[in-house]
C-alpha positions in Angstrom: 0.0 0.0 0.0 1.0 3.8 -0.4 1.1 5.7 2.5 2.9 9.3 3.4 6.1 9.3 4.8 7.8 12.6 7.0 11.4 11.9 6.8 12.5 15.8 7.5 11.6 19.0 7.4 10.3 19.5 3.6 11.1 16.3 3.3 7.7 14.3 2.1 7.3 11.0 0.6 4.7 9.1 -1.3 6.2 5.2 -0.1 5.3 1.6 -0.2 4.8 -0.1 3.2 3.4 -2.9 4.8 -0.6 -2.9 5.5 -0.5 -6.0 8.2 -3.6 -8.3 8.9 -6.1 -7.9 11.1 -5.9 -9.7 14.5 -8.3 -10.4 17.2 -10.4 -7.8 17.6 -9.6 -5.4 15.4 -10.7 -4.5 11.6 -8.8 -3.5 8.3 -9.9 -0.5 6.7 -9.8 1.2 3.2 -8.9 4.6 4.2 -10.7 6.9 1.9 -10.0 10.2 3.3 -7.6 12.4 6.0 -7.7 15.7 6.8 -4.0 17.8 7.3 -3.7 18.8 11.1 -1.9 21.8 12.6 0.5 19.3 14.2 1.0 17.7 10.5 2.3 21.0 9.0 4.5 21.4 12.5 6.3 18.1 11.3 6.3 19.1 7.7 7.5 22.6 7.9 9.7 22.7 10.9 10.3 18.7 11.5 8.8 18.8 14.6 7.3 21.5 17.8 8.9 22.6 20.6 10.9 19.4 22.2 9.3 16.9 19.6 11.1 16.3 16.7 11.6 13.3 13.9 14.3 11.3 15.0 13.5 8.7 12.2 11.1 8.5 9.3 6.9 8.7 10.4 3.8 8.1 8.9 1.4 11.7 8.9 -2.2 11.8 10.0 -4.7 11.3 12.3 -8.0 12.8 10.7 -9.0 10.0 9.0 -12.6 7.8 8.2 -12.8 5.0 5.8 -14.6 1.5 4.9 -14.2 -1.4 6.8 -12.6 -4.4 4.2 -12.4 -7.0 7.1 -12.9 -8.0 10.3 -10.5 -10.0 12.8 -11.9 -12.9 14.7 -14.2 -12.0 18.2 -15.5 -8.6 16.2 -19.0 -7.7 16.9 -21.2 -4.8 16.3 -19.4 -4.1 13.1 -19.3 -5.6 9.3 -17.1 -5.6 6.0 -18.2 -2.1 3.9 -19.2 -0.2 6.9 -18.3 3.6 6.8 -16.6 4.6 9.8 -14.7 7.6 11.3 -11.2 6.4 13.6 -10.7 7.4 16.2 -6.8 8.3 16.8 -6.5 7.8 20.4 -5.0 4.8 21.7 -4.7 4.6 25.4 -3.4 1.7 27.1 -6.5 1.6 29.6 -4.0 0.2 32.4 -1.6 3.1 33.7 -2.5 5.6 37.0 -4.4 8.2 34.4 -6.5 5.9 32.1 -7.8 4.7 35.3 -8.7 8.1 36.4 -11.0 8.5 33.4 -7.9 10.5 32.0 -7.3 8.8 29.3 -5.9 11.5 27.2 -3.0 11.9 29.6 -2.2 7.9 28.9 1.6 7.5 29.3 1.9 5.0 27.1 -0.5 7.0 24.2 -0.3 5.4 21.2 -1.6 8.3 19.0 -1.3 8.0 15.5 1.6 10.3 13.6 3.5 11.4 17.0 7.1 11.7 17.0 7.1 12.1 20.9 8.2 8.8 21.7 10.4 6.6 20.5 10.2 4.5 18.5 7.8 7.1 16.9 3.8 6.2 16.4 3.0 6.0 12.9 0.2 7.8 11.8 -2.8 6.8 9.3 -2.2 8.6 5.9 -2.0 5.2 4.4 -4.4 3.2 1.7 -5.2 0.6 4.4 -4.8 0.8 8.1 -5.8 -1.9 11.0 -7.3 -0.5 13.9 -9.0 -2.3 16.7 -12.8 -2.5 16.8 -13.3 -0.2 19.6 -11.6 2.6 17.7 -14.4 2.7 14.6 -17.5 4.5 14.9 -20.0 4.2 11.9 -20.7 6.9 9.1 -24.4 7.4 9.0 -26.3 7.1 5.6 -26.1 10.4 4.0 -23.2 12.2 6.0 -19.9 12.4 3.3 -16.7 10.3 4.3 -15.6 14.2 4.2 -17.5 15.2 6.8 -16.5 12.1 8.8 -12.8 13.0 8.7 -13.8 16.3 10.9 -14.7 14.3 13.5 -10.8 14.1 15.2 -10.5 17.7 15.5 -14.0 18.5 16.2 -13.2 16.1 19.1 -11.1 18.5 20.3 -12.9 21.1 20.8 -15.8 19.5 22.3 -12.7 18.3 24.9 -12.3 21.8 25.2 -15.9 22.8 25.8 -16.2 19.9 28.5 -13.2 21.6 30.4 -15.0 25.0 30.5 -17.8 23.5 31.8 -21.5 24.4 31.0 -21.6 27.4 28.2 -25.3 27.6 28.7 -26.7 31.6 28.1 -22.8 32.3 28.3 -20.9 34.8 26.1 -18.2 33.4 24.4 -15.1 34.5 23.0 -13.1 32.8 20.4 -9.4 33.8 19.3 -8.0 32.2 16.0 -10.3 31.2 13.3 -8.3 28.3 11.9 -9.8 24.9 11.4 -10.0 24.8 15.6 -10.8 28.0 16.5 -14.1 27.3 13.6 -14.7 24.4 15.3 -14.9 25.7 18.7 -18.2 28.0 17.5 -19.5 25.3 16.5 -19.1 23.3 19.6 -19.9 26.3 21.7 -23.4 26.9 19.8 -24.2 23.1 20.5 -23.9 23.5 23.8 -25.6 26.5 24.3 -23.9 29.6 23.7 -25.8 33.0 23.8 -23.8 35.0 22.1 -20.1 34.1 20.3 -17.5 36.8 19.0 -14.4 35.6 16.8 -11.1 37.0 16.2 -8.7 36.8 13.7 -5.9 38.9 11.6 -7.2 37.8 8.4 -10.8 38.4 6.8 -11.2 35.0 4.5 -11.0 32.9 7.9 -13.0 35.4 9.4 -15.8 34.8 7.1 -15.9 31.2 7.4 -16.3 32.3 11.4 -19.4 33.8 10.6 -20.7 31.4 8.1 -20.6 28.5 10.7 -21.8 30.3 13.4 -20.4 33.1 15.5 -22.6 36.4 15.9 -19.6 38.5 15.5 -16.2 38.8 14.3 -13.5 40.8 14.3 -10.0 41.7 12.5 -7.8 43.1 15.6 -5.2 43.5 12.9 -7.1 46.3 11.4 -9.7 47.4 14.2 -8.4 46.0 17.9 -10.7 48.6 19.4 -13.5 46.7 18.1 -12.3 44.3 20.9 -11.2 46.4 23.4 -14.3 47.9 23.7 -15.3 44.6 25.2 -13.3 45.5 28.7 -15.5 47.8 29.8 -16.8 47.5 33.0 -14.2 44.8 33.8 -14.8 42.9 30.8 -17.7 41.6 28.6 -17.1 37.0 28.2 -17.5 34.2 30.1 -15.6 32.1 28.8 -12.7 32.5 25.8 -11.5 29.5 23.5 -8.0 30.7 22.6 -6.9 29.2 19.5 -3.9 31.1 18.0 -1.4 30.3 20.7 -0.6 34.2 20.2 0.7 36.2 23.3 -1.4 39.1 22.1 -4.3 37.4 21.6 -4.3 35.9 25.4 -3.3 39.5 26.5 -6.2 41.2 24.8 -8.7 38.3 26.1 -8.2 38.7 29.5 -8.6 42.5 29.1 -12.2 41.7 28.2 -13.0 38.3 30.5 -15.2 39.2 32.8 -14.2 38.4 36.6 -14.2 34.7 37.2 -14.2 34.0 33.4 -12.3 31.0 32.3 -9.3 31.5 29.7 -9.2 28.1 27.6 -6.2 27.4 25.6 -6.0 25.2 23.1 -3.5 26.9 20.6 0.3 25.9 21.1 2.8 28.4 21.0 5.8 29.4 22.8 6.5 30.3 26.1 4.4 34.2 26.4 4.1 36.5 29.2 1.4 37.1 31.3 -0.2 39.7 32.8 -0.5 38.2 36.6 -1.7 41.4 38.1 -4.6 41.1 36.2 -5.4 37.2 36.6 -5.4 37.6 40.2 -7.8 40.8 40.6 -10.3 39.7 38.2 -10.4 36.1 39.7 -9.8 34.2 36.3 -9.4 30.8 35.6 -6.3 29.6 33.0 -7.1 25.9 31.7 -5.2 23.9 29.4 -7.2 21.2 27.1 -4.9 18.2 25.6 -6.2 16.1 22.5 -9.4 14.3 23.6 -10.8 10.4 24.5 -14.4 9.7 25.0 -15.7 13.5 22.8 -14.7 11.6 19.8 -18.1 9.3 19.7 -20.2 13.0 20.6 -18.6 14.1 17.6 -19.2 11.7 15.3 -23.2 11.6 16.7 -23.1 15.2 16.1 -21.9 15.0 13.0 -24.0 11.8 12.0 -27.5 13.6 13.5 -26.7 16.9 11.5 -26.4 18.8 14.7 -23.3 20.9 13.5 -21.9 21.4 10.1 -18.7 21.1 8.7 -19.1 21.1 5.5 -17.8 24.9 5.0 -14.5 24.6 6.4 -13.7 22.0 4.0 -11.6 24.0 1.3 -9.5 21.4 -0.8 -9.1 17.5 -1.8 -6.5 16.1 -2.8 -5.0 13.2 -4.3 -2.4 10.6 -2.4 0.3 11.5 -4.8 -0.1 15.4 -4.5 0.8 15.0 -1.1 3.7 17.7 -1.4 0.9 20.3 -3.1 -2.1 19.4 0.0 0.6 20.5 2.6 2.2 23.2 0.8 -1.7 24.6 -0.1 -2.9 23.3 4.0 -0.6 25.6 5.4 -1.7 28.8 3.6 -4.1 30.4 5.4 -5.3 33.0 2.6 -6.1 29.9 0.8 -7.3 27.2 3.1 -9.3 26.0 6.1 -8.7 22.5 6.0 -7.6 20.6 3.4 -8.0 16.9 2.8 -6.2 14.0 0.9 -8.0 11.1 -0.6 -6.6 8.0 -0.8 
């Protein structure tokens, strides 16, 4: 089978490797589609983020849905030519945090195209892939195997939304209108958001913001005091998604959180600096959210029941072997949302 192979920075390959067989338990599946991830373009552009970096060649990808083409012995609930969406994360169910419920915090994660350990996790950008049973959750009738590929980083955000707890009548702030920050309005407005502002420094992301949801958006490239006017009266949200990973953009949120608000980051970045002074007067609340375990099956329901739509942040498919052209078009953001490869 083909599948694409990171060996460096710039350094992508179309390569023949070895599909395996399905063993107890778990399925072999055509791979139809995978969406290009953040952290994808991190290992494509830079080979690597922060500490992580490719010490030997890796598989890509880990937005991925496909048809079942069979099944390994003991499988049940599943059959051969069922659509499914796979999931990515592959906890060991045995250490201190699975058995906490925190699975996503597994130390021994086995999540597809991760360079952090060693030997590195291959990923799923391949023609045919065997997962275990558990992993696959069906494709209703009627939803695209495009739409199912959102379902990882949709996952993410709902991961997100569970950490901030209930977003019910609560105003909402979202920085970063990339494929994650777009998803977060959309998560947000399933769970109940009144009212959700986005911000961005380009207006073609910022348009997809409003097409999927959000009441609101700004450019604080070209009018920040748009936003700042939020800060009056010690601030305006309840809650802000930040998905840039830009020091300014954290800055500028807290400036218009209001007092006991909760800052949510989910964009990665480098170290920043932070205004302490302010956290402690206005009582706010700094959470992290990490990757995802159990949101993946409420995606893929909310996806399946129409209850969110994705379909607009889809902006380009492309074959296996224009692999070099997907990444190189994924990580421009006047061009792109998210951009998929079929295999």
């Amino acid at each position: 089978m083909k599948s694409i192979v990171i060996h460096a920075a710039k350094d992508l390959r179309v390569e023949e490797t070895d599909p395996g067989t399905a063993g107890p338990g778990q399925v072999e599946i055509a791979i139809e589609v995978g969406g290009i991830c953040g952290s994808d373009l991190h290992y494509y552009n830079h080979g690597g983020f922060g500490a992580i970096r490719l010490r030997e060649p890796m598989i890509l990808g880990h937005e991925i849905a496909g048809t079942i083409k069979a099944l390994g012995s003991g499988v049940s609930g599943l059959a051969v030519g069922d659509r499914v969406a796979v999931s990515p994360s592959r906890p060991c169910n045995a250490c201190d945090y699975c058995l906490k419920g925190q699975q996503n915090h597994c130390l021994n994660m086995r999540f597809y195209g991760s360079a952090m350990p060693m030997p590195h996790i291959q990923g799923a950008f391949r023609q045919r892939l065997v997962a275990e049973s558990w992993q696959c959750h069906k494709v209703a009738d009627g939803v695209s195997i495009n739409e199912a590929a959102f379902a990882e980083p949709f996952a993410v955000t709902l991961h997100a939304v569970n950490r901030a707890g209930s977003l019910l009548g609560k105003r909402v702030l979202v920085t970063g209108c990339g494929p994650i920050g777009a998803l977060c309005i959309l998560a947000a407005r399933a769970h109940g958001a009144q009212e959700i502002v986005a911000t961005d420094v380009m207006d073609a992301v910022l348009l997809k913001a409003l097409e999927v949801g959000a009441d609101r958006t700004i450019n604080v490239a070209t009018d920040g005091d748009a936003l700042a006017a939020y800060s009056a009266n010690k601030g305006y949200f309840d809650v802000m998604f930040e998905a840039s990973g830009n020091e300014r953009a954290v800055r500028s949120g807290l400036d218009v959180l209001k007092p006991r608000g909760i800052l949510m980051q989910l964009g990665l970045g480098g170290d920043v600096s932070i205004p302490q002074n302010l956290i402690v007067s206005k009582e706010i609340d700094m959470r992290g959210s990490f990757r995802f375990h159990e949101e993946f099956a409420l995606a893929v329901d909310l996806i399946n029941r129409r209850r969110v739509d994705v379909k607009p942040l889809l902006t380009g498919i492309f074959g296996l072997d224009d692999a070099v052209a997907a990444f190189e078009t994924a990580g421009d953001r006047s061009r792109s949302m998210k951009v998929q490869i079929a295999f």
